[in-house]
C-alpha positions in Angstrom: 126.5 233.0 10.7 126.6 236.9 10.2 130.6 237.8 9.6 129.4 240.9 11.7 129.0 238.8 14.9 131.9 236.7 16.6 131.1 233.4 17.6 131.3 234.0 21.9 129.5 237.2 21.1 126.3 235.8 21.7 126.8 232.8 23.8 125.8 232.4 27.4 128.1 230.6 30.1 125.8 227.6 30.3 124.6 225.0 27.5 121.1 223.9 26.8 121.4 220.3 28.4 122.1 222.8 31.2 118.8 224.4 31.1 116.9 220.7 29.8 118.5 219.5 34.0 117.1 222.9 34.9 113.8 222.2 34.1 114.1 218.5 34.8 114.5 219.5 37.9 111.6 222.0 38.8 109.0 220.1 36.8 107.2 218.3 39.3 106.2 221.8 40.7 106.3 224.2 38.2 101.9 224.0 37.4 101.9 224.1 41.2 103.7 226.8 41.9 102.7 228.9 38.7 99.1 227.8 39.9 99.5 230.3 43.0 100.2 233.1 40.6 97.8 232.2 37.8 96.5 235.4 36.4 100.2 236.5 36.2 101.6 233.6 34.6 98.5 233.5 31.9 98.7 237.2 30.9 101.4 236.2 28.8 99.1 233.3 27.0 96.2 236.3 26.9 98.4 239.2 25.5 100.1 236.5 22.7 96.6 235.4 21.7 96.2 238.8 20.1 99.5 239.4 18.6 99.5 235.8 16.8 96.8 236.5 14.7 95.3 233.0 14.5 92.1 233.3 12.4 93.8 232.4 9.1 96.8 230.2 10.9 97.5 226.7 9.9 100.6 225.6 11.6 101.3 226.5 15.0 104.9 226.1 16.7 105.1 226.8 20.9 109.1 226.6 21.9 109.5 225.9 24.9 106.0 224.7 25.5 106.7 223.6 29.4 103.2 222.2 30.6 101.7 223.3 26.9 99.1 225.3 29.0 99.8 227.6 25.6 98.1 224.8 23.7 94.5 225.4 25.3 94.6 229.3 24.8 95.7 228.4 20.9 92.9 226.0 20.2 90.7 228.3 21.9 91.1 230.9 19.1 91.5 228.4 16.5 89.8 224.9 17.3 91.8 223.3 13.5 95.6 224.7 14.3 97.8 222.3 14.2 99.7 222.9 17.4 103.3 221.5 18.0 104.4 221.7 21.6 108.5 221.9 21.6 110.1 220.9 24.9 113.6 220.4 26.1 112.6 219.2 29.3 111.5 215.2 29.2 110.3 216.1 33.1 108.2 219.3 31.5 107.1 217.1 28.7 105.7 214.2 31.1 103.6 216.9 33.2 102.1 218.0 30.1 100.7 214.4 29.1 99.3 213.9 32.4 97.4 217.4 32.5 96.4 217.3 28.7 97.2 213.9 27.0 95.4 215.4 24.2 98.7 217.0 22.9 101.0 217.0 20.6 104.6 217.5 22.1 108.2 216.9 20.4 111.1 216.9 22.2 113.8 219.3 21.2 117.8 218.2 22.5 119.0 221.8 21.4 117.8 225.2 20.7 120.5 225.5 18.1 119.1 222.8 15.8 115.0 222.3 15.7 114.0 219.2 14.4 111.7 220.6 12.1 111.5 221.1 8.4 112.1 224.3 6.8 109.4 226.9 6.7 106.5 225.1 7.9 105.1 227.0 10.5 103.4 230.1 9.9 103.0 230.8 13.6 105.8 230.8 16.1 105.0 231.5 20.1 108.3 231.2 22.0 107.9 233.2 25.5 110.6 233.3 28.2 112.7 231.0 26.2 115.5 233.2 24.3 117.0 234.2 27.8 117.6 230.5 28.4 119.1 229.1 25.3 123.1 228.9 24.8 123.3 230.5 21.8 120.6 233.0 21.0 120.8 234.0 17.9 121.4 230.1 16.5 118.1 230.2 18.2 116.7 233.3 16.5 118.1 232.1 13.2 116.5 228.7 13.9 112.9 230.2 14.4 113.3 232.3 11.4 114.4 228.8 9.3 111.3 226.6 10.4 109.0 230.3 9.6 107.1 230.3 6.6 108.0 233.6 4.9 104.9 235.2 6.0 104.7 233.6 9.2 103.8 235.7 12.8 106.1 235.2 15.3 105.2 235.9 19.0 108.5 236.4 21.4 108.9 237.8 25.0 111.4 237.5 27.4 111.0 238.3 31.3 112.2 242.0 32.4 115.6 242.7 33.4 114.4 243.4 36.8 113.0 239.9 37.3 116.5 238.3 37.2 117.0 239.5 41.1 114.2 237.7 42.9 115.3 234.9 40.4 118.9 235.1 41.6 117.7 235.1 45.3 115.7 232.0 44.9 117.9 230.1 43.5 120.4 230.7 46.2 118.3 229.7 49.1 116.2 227.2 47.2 119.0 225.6 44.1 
């Protein structure tokens, strides 16, 4: 850990078996309801496509995969990658292997500690996942780890403004 950074600096209020009983939770509707909002939901595979540069990639990493929908955009580009769908939800994970039993999912307990080997990815999508992890910059530093050191790493995170109508669902619907 950078001496630079105290350790609550960077924490959130919540812990990542938190967000895995999150998404536990929602996963029976989550392709359903994304479904109604399709073209929104894929921009983000469409616009990561171009930033990951897959043409010479080997070893492709997707944390948090959710329903792996990632996966078919990837192999699009690049039939060969080797695609590893990360998931901390078991209930994301099990709507993935009905939709595309294809796959090739691993299931991650904490976003702190990737059960991966050093430096053996030289592609890394993660979108809309820093926001939810307990501690991200264990997170950051555990991308960075399983990076090869001229890997391409794709990262988003939703807008700010996105949080309200977030907020207000969850109130009315948990």
């Amino acid at each position: 850990m950078n001496d630079r950074y105290q350790q609550s600096d960077h924490k959130n209020r919540w812990t990542d078996a938190d967000v895995e009983a999150h998404w536990d939770k929602v996963a029976s509707i989550y392709v359903a309801e994304n479904n109604k909002v399709k073209a929104a939901h894929d921009q983000r595979f469409v616009e990561s496509m171009q930033h990951l540069q897959l043409e010479q990639a080997k070893r492709v990493i997707n944390v948090t995969s959710r329903d792996a929908e990632a996966d078919d955009f990837i192999h699009r580009f690049k039939p060969d990658a080797e695609v590893i769908n990360a998931e901390i939800s078991a209930g994301l994970m099990a709507e993935a292997a009905k939709i595309r039993p294809h796959i090739i999912q691993r299931k991650i307990e904490t976003y702190s500690s990737l059960p991966f080997e050093d430096q053996y990815f030289d592609r890394v999508l993660s979108l809309e996942t820093l926001e939810h992890a307990a501690d991200p910059l264990a997170f950051l530093q555990e991308l960075h780890r399983i990076s090869t050191s001229d890997a391409r790493l794709v990262l988003s995170c939703p807008p700010a403004t996105s949080e309200i109508p977030y907020q207000l669902f969850t109130a009315l619907f948990g």
